[in-house]
C-alpha positions as CSV (number, residue, x, y, z in Angstrom):
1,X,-10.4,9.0,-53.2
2,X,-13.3,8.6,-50.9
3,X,-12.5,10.2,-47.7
4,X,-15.7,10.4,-46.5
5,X,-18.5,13.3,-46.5
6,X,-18.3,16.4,-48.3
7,X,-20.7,18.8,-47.9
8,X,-20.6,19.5,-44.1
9,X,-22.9,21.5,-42.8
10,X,-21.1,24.6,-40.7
11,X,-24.8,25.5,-39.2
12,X,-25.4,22.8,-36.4
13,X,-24.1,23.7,-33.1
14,X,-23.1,27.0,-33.9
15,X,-23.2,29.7,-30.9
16,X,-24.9,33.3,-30.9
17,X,-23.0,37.1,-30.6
18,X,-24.5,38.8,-27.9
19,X,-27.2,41.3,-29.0
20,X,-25.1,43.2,-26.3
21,X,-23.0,44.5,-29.8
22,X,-25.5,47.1,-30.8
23,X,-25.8,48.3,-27.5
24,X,-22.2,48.6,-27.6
25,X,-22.4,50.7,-31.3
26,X,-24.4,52.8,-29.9
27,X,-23.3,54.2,-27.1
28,X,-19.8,54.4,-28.8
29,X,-21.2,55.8,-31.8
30,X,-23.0,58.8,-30.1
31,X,-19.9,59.2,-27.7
32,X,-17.3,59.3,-31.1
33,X,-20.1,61.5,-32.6
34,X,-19.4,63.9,-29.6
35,X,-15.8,63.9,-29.3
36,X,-15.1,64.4,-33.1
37,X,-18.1,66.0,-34.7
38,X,-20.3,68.1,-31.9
39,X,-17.3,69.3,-29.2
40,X,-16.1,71.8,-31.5
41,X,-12.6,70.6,-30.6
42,X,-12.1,69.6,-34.3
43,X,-14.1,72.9,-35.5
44,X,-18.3,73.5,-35.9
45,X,-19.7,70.5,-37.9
46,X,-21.2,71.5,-41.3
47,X,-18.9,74.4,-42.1
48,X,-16.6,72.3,-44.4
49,X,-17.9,69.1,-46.1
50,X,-14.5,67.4,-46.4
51,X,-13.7,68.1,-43.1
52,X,-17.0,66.8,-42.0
53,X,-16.5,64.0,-44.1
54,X,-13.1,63.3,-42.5
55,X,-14.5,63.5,-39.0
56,X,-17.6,61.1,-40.0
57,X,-15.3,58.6,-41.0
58,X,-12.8,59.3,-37.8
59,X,-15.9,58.8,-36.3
60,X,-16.8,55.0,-37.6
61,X,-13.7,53.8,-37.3
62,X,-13.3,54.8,-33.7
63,X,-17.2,53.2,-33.1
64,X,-16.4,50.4,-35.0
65,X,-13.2,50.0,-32.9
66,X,-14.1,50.3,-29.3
67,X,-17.5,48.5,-30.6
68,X,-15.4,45.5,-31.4
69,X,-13.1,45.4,-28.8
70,X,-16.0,45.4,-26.0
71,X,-17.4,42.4,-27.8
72,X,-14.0,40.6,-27.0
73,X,-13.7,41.6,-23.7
74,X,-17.1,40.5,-23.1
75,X,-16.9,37.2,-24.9
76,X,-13.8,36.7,-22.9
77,X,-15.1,37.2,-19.8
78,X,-17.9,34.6,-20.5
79,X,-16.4,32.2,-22.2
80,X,-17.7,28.8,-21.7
81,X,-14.9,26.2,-21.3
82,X,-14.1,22.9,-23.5
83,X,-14.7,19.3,-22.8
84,X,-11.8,16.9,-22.7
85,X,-12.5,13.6,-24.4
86,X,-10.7,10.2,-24.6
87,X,-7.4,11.3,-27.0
88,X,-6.8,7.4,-27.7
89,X,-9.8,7.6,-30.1
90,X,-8.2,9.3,-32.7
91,X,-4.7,9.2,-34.6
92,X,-2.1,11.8,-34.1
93,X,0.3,13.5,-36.1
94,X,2.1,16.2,-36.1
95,X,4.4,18.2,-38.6
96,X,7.5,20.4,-38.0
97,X,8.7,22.6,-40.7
98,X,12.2,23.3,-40.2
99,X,15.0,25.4,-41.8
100,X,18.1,25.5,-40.0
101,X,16.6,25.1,-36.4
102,X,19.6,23.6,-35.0
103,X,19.1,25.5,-31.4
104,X,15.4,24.2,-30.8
105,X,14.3,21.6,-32.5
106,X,15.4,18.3,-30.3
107,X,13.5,19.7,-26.9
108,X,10.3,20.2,-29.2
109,X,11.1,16.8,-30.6
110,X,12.2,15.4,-27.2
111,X,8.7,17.7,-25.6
112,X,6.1,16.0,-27.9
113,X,7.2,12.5,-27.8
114,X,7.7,11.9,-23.8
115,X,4.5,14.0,-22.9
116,X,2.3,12.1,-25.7
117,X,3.9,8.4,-26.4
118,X,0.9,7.9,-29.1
119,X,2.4,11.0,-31.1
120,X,4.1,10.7,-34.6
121,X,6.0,13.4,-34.8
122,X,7.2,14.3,-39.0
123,X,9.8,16.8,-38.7
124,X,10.6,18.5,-42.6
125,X,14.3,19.5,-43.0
126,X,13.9,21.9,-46.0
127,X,17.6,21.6,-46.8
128,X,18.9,23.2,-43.8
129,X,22.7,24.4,-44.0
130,X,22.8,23.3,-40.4
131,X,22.8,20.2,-38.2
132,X,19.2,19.9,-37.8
133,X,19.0,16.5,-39.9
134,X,21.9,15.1,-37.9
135,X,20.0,16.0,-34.5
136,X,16.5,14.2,-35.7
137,X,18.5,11.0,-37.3
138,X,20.4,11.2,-34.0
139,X,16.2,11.2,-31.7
140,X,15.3,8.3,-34.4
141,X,18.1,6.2,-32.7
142,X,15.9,6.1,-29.4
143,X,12.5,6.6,-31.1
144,X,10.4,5.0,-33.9
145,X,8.0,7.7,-33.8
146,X,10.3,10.3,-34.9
147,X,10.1,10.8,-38.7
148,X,12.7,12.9,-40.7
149,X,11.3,14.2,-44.3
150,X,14.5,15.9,-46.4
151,X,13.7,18.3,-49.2
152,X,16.8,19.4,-51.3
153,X,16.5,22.2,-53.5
154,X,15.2,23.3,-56.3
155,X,12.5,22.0,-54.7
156,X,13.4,23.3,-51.0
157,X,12.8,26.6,-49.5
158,X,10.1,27.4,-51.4
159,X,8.0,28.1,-48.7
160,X,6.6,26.9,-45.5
161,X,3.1,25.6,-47.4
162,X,5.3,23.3,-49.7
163,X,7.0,21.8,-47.3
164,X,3.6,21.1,-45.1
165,X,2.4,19.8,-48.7
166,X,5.1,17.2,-49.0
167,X,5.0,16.0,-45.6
168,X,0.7,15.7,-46.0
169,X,1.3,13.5,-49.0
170,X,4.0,11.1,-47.0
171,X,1.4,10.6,-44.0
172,X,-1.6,10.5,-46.3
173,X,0.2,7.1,-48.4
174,X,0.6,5.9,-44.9
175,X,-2.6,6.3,-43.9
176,X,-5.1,3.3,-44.9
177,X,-7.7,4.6,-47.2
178,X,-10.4,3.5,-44.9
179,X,-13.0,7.1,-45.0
180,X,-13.8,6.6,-41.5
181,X,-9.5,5.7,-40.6
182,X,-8.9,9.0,-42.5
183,X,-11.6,11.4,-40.8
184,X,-10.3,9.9,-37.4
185,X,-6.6,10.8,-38.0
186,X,-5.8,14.3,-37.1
187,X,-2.4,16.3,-38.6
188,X,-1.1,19.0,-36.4
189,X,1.2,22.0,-36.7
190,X,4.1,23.1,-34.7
191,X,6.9,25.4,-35.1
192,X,10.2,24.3,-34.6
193,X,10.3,25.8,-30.8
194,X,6.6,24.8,-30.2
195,X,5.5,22.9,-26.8
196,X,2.7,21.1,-26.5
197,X,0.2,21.6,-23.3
198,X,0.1,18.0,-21.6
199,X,-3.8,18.1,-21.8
200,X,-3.8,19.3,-25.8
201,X,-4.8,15.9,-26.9
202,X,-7.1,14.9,-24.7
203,X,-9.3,18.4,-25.5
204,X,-8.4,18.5,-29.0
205,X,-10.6,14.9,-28.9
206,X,-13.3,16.4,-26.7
207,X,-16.6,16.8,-27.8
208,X,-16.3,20.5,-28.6
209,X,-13.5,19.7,-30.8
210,X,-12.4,16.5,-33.0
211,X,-15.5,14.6,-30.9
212,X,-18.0,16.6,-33.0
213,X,-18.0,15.1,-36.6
214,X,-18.5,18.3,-37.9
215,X,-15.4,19.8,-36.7
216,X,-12.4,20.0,-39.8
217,X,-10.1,21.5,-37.7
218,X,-9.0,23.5,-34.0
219,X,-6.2,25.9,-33.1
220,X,-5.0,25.7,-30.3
221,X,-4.2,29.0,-27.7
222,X,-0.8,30.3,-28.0
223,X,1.9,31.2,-24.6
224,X,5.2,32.6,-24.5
225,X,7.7,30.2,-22.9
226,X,10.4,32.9,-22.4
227,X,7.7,35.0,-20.6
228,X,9.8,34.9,-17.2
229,X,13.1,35.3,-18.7
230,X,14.9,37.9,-16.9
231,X,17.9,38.3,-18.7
232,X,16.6,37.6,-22.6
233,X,19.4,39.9,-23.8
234,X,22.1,38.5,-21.9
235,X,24.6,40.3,-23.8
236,X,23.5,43.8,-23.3
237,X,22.2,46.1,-20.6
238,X,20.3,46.7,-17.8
239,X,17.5,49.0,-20.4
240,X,17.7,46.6,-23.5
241,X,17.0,43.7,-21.0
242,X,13.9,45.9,-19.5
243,X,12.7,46.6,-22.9
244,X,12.9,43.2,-23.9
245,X,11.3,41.5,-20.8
246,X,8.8,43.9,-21.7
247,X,8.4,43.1,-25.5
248,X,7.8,39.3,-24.5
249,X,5.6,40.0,-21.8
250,X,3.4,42.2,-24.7
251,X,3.2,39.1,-26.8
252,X,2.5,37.0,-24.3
253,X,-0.7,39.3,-23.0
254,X,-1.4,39.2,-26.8
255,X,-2.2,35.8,-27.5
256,X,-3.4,34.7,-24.7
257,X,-6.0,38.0,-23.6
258,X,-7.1,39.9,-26.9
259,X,-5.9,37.2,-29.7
260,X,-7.4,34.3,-27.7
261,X,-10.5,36.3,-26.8
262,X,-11.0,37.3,-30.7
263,X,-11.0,33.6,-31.6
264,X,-13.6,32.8,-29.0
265,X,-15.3,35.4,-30.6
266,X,-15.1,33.9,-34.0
267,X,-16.5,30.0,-32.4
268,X,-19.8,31.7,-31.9
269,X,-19.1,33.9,-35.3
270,X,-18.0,30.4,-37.5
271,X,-15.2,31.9,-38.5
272,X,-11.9,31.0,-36.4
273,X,-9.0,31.4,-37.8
274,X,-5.8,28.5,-38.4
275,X,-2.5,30.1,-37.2
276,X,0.9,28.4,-38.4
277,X,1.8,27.3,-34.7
278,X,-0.8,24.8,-32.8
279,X,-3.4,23.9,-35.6
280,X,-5.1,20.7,-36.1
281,X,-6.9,19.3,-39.2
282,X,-8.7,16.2,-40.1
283,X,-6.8,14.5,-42.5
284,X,-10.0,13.7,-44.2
285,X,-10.3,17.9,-44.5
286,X,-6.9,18.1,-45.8
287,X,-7.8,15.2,-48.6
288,X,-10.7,17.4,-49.5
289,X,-8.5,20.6,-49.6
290,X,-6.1,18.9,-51.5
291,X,-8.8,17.5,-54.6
292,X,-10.3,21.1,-54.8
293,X,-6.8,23.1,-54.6
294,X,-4.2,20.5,-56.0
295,X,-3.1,21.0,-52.0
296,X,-4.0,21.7,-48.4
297,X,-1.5,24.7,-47.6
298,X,-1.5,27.3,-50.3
299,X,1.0,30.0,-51.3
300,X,0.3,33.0,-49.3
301,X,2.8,34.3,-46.9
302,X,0.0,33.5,-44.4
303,X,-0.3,29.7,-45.1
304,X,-2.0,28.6,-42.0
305,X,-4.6,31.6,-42.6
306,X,-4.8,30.5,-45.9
307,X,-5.9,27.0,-44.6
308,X,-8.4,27.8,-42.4
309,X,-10.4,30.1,-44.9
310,X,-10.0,27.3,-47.6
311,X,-11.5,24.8,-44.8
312,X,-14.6,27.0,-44.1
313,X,-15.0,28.0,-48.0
314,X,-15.0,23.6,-47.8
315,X,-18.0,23.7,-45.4
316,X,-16.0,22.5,-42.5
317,X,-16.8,23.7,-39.0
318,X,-13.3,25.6,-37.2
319,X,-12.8,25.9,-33.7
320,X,-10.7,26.5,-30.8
321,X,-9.4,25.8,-27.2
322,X,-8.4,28.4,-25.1
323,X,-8.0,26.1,-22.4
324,X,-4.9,24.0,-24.0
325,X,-1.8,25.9,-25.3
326,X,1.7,25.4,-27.8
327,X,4.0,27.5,-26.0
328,X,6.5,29.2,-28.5
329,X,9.7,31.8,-28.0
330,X,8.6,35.3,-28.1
331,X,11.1,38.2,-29.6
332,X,12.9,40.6,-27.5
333,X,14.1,42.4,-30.1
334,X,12.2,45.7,-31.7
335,X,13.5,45.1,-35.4
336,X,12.9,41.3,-35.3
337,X,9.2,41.7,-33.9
338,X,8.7,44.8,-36.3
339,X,9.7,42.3,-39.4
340,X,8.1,39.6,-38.3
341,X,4.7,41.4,-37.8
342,X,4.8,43.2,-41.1
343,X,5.6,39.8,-42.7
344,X,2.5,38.1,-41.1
345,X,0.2,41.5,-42.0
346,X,1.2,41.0,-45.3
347,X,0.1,37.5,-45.2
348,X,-3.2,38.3,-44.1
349,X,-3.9,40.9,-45.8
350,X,-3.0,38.6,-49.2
351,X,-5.7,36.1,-48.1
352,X,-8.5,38.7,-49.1
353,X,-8.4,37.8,-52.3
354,X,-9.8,34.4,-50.6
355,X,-13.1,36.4,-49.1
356,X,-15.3,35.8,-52.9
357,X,-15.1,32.2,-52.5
358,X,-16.2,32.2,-49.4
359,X,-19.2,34.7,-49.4
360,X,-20.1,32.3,-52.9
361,X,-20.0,29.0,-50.4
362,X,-22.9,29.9,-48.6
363,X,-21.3,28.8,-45.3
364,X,-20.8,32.4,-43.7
365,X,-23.8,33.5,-41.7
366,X,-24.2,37.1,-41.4
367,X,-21.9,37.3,-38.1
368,X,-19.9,35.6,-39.7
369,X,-19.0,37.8,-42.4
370,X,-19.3,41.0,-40.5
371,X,-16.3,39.6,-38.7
372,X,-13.8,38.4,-40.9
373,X,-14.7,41.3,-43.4
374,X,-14.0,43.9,-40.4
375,X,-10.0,41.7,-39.2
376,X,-9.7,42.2,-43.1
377,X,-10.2,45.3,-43.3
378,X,-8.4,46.6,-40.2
379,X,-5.0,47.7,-42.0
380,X,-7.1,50.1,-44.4
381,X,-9.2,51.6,-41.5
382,X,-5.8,52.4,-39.4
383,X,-4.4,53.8,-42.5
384,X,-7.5,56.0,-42.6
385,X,-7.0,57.0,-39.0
386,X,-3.2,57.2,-40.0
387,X,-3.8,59.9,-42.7
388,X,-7.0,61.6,-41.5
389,X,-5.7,61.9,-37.4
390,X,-3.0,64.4,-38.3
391,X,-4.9,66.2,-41.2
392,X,-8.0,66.9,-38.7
393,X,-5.1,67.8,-35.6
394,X,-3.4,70.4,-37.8
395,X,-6.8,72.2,-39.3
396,X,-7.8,72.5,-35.5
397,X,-4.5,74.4,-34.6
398,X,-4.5,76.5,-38.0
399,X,-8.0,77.5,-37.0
400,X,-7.3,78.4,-33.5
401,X,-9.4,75.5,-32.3
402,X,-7.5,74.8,-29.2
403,X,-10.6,73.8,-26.8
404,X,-9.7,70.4,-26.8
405,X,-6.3,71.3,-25.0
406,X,-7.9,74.3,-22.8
407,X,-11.0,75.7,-21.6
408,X,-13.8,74.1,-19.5
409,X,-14.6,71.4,-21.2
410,X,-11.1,69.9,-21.1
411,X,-12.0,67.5,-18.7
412,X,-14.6,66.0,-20.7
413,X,-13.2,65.8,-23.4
414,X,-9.9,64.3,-22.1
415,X,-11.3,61.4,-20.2
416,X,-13.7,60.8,-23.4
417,X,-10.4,60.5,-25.2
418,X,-8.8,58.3,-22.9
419,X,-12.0,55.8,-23.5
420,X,-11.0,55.7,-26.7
421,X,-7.5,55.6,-26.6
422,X,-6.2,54.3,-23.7
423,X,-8.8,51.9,-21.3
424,X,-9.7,49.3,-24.4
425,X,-5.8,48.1,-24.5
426,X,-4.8,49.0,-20.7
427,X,-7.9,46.7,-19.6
428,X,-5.6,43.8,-21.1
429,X,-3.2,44.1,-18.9
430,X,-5.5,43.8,-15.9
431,X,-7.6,40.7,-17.2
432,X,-4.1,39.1,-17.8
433,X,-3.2,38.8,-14.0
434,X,-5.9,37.9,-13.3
435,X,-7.8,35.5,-16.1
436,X,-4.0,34.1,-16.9
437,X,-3.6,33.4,-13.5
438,X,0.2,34.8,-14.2
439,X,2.5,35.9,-10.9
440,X,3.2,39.2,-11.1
441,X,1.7,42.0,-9.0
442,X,-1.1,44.6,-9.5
443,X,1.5,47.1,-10.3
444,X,3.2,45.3,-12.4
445,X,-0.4,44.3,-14.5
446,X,-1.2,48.4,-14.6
447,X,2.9,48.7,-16.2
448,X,2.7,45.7,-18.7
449,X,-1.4,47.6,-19.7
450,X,0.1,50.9,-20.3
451,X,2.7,49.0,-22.4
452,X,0.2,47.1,-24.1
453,X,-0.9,50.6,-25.5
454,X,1.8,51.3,-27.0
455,X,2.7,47.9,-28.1
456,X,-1.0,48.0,-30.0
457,X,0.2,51.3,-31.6
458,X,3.1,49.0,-33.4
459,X,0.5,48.5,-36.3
460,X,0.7,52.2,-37.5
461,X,4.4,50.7,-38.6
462,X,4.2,47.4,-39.9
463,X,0.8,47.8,-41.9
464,X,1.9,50.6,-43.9
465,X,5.0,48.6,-44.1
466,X,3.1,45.7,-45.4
467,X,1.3,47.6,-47.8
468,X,4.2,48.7,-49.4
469,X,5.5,45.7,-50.1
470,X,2.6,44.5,-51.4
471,X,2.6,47.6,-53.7
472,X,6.1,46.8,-54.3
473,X,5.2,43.4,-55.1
474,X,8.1,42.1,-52.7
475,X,7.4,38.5,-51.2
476,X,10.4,37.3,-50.3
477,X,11.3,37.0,-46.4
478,X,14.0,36.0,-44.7
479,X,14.4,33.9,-41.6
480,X,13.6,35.1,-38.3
481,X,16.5,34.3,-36.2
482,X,15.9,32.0,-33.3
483,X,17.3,33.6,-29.8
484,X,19.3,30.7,-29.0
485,X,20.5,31.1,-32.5
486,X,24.9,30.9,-32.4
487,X,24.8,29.6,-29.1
488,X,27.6,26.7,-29.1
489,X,28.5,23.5,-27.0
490,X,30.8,23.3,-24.5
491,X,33.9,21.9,-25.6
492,X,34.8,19.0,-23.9
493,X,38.4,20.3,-23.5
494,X,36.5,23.7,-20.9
495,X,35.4,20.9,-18.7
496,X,37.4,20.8,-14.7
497,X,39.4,17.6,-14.4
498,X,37.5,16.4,-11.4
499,X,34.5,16.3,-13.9
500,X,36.6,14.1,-16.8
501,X,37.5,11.7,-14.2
502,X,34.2,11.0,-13.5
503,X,32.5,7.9,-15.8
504,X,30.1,8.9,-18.7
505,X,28.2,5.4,-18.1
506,X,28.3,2.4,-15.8
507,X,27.1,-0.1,-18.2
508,X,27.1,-2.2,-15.1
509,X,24.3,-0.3,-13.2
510,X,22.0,-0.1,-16.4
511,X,22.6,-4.1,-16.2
512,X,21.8,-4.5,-12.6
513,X,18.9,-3.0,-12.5
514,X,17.7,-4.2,-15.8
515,X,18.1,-7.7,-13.8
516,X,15.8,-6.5,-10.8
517,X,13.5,-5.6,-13.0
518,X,12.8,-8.1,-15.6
519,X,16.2,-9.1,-16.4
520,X,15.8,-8.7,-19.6
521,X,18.4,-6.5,-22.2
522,X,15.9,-5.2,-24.1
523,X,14.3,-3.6,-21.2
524,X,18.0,-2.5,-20.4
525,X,18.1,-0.7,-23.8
526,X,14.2,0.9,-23.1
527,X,16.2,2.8,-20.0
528,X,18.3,4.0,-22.2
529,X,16.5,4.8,-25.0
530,X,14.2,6.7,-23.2
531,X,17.0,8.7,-21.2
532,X,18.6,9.7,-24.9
533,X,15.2,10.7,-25.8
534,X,14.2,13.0,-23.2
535,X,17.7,14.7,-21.9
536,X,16.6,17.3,-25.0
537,X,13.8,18.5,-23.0
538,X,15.0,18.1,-19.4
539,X,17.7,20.1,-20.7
540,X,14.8,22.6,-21.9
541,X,13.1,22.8,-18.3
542,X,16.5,23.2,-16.6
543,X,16.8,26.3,-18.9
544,X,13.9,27.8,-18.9
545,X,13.5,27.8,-15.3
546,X,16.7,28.8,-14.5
547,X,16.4,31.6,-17.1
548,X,12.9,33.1,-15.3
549,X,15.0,32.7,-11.8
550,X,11.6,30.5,-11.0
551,X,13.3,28.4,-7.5
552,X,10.6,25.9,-7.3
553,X,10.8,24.9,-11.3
554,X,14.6,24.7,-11.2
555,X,14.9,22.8,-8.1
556,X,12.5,20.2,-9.7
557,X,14.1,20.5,-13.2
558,X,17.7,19.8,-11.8
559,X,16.6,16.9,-9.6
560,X,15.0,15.3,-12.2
561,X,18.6,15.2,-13.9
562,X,20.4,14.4,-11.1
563,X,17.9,11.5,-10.2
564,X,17.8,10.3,-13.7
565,X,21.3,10.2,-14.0
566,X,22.2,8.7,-10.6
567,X,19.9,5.5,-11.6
568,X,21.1,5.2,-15.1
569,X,24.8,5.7,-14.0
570,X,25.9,8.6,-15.3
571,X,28.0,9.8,-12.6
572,X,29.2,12.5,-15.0
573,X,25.9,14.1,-15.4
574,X,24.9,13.3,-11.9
575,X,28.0,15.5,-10.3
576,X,27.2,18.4,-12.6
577,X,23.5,18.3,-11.7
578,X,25.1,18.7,-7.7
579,X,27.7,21.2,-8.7
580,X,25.0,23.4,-10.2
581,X,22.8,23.0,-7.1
582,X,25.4,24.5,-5.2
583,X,25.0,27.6,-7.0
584,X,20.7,27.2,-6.5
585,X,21.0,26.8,-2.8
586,X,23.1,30.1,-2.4
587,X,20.4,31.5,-4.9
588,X,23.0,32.8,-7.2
589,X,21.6,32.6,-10.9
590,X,23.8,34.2,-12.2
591,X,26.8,31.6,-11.4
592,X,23.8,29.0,-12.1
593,X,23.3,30.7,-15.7
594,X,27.1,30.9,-16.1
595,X,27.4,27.1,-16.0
596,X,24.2,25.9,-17.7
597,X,26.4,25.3,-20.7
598,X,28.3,23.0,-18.4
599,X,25.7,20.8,-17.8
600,X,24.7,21.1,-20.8
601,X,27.9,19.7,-22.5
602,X,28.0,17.0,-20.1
603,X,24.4,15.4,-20.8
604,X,24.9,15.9,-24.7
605,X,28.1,13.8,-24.3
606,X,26.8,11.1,-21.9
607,X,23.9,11.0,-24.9
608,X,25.9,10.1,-27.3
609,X,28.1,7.8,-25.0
610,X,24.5,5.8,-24.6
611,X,24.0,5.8,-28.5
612,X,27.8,4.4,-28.9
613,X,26.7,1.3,-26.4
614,X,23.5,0.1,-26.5
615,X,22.3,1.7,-29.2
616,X,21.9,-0.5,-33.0
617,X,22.1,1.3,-36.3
């Protein structure tokens, strides 16, 4: 198949590191030099020549380090923003792998279809034991753009890159073979609790991104949408909750400070990276992929890192857009972010097997490869630090070399150390107030940057945990459980009486004002239709807003019910939405959080009340 040209150049366009990086190595270098090797905190240099050699390397890698993170902080500080372009110039698509994703997946659904009504949305069921299949089939009912791909196993749950693979090959037989058709039609990614920014579109088409021709594909930023949450352990205490307000907060600061400034890095580098939630690719790219590799996603753990080294070893520009996000639930549990983050080092550090190819393509300048050869080889130099810190540490107190924790040059030496240990992560916490724009106060920047150290410090577990696996030759992962996960509906039996009086539906209402509009019945069922469509993600900003105690957001989120369901007729719906803002005018979230299942109950039933009437199977 002819899907248009092949060898892209990755060279046009491409931005410059600032020469500000050896600057940067060497004032770190000479400072690391002093600290480890000249102070005499770690003993007199030249004495023992593995112990020198040990402190040399300590030496690098801290250089190398605070060298790199300076370049990120710089290029985040400078960044120059994106250009939105016309998104009706291109076709969209996007793909939602799904296993048993019962508890999220209609709001993402319900999210990406009312915020962008030229969106397909192909949502994969790989045999889930669940209800997710009945929930899409149910979203069809209202929507034509909602597609629903079953696998059944043997050939399910094989992995999240074979189930992108068989959704590619649906949309690429419905595509028309038309080159130009295919390199205009763009296939995006999305977990199954991923939300869409309303301007992602409309900058993925800019000319910065899909509006170059040279660009293959873009990831997009990435938020937490449970970053306000205040109780995201509502089941346990006062501390767990702190610690996992915290926890969220951490990956929040993550992806959207030092993440997101290391991929704005890697536009001027040519070497930004696809991760599995909020990436875009030409489906032109993908065709290309797919004739070199037999497919676009590969095997590795780290699919979506996979892709987006395959796509540069093509000779295909990446890119990304800070200023557009997919907003995903963040884990406020240690053990579940622990597993999760060993499973996606693992990942990663499986895709550097990838790195010959690409060196061979020709398309890495020499930025380029000083960059994604230092990310790859991150887990080995903290392992180094790992074994080599404590070795060095010990010999210093065998020897009676305490004058790093006494004497006069303690101070020195101490605030040298915290350069080095403390001020490159803490400084994340500051920018993130700040650059984020996020409400919370100064003091409350200065906590989540102190935690942010620590939270950095998480990769002395998981990468040795990775490697051992990968040692082990283990591959197999389970799920990560969703935090919603074995939440269930409100019977309709729990409801008051005052509540089951009420009407589900006026049909009558939805007639009349059909009549005053057009008076036509199919505009009475497009009323409809789009009410059972996007209750799953009113629902979603009710929650969320409640959940964060955010006043403004929930006022809006349950007026928008209450309105809706006033003009439809669902009188049902309509007296919960007023019930509930009894509890928001007292300000008392809790009894607000207490019946949000209520509410909840009520709209799912008056949904499927609208399906039962107007609705034709």
């Amino acid at each position: 198949m002819n899907t248009g040209p092949r060898n892209v150049s990755t060279r046009p366009r491409r931005l410059r590191v600032s020469p500000l990086i050896f600057v940067f190595s060497a004032l770190y270098g000479a400072l690391a030099a002093l600290v480890f090797c000249f102070s005499g905190a770690f003993g007199d240099f030249g004495e023992h020549p593995l112990r020198d050699a040990g402190l040399v390397v300590v030496t690098l890698i801290s250089s190398l380090a605070l060298t790199y993170i300076s370049l990120l902080v710089h290029t985040y500080l400078a960044r120059r923003a994106n250009r939105s372009g016309n998104s009706e110039t291109l076709s969209w698509h996007v793909m939602i792998p799904c296993r048993d994703e019962e508890s999220v997946i209609a709001e993402t659904v319900s999210a990406a279809r009312t915020t962008f009504p030229g969106l397909h949305v192909w949502v994969i069921d790989d045999d889930s034991e669940d209800a997710t299949a009945s929930i899409v089939r149910n979203l069809q009912d209202f929507d034509d753009k909602v597609h629903l791909i079953s696998r059944r196993r043997p050939n399910a749950r094989t992995g999240k890159g074979h189930a992108l693979n068989a959704a590619y090959r649906v949309i690429a037989e419905a595509t028309s073979e038309d080159p130009r058709q295919r390199h205009r039609t763009v296939i995006g990614v999305l977990d199954a609790d991923g939300f869409l920014s309303g301007n992602a579109l409309d900058l993925l088409a800019g000319p910065d991104a899909f509006g170059e021709d040279t660009v293959g594909a873009v990831q997009l930023e990435v938020w937490m949408k449970n970053r306000g949450d205040r109780l995201p352990r509502p089941l346990s205490g006062g501390f767990k909750n702190l610690l996992g307000r915290t926890l969220i907060r951490m990956q929040d600061i993550e992806f959207r400070t030092s993440n997101s400034a290391m991929q704005m890095l890697r536009v001027k580098t040519g070497t930004v990276g696809m991760g599995g939630n909020g990436q875009f690719t030409r489906l032109s790219v993908l065709d290309d992929l797919d004739a070199d590799y037999g497919q676009p996603w590969g095997k590795k753990l780290s699919e979506d890192y996979e892709l987006g080294l395959n796509i540069m070893t093509r000779g295909h520009r990446t890119h990304y857009i800070p200023e557009a996000h997919v907003s995903q639930e963040a884990l406020p549990f240690t053990r579940r972010l622990l597993t999760q983050r060993t499973r996606w080092a693992q990942g990663n550090m499986e895709c550097a097997e990838l790195l010959p190819s690409l060196r061979r393509s020709g398309h890495l300048r020499g930025s380029g490869w000083a960059e994604i050869h230092y990310f790859m080889g991150q887990p080995w130099l903290l392992m180094a630090n790992l074994l080599l810190g404590p070795i060095l540490f010990v010999l210093a107190l065998t020897e009676g070399r305490v004058g790093f924790a006494s004497g006069s040059s303690v101070q020195w030496i101490a605030l040298l150390a915290a350069v080095f240990l403390i001020l490159p992560y803490f400084l994340w916490g500051i920018l993130y107030k700040y650059l984020c724009r996020e409400d919370i106060s100064l003091l409350s920047s200065i906590f989540y940057g102190l935690s942010y150290l620590f939270y950095v410090y998480l990769t002395y577990i998981y990468y040795p945990r990775a490697m051992a696996r990968i040692v082990s030759g283990r591959t197999a992962w389970a799920k990560t459980a969703r935090n919603a996960d074995g939440t269930r509906l409100l019977p309709l039996s729990a409801l008051r009486e005052e509540l089951l009086a009420l009407p589900l539906l006026d049909a009558e209402i939805i007639t009349s004002l059909a009549e005053e509009l057009d008076g036509a019945e199919d505009f009475a069922r497009e009323l409809v239709n789009t009410f059972g469509l996007i209750w799953p993600r009113r629902w979603a900003n009710l929650r969320l807003a409640a959940a964060a105690e955010d006043h403004t957001a929930t006022v809006d989120a349950l007026a928008s019910i209450r309105v809706a369901s006033e003009m439809l007729g669902a009188e049902r719906l309509a007296q919960t939405a007023r019930d509930l803002g009894v509890h928001l005018d007292a300000v008392d979230y809790s009894a607000l959080r207490r019946d949000l299942p209520m509410i909840s109950a009520v709209g799912e039933q008056t949904v499927e009340e609208i399906r039962g009437r107007f609705v034709t199977v």
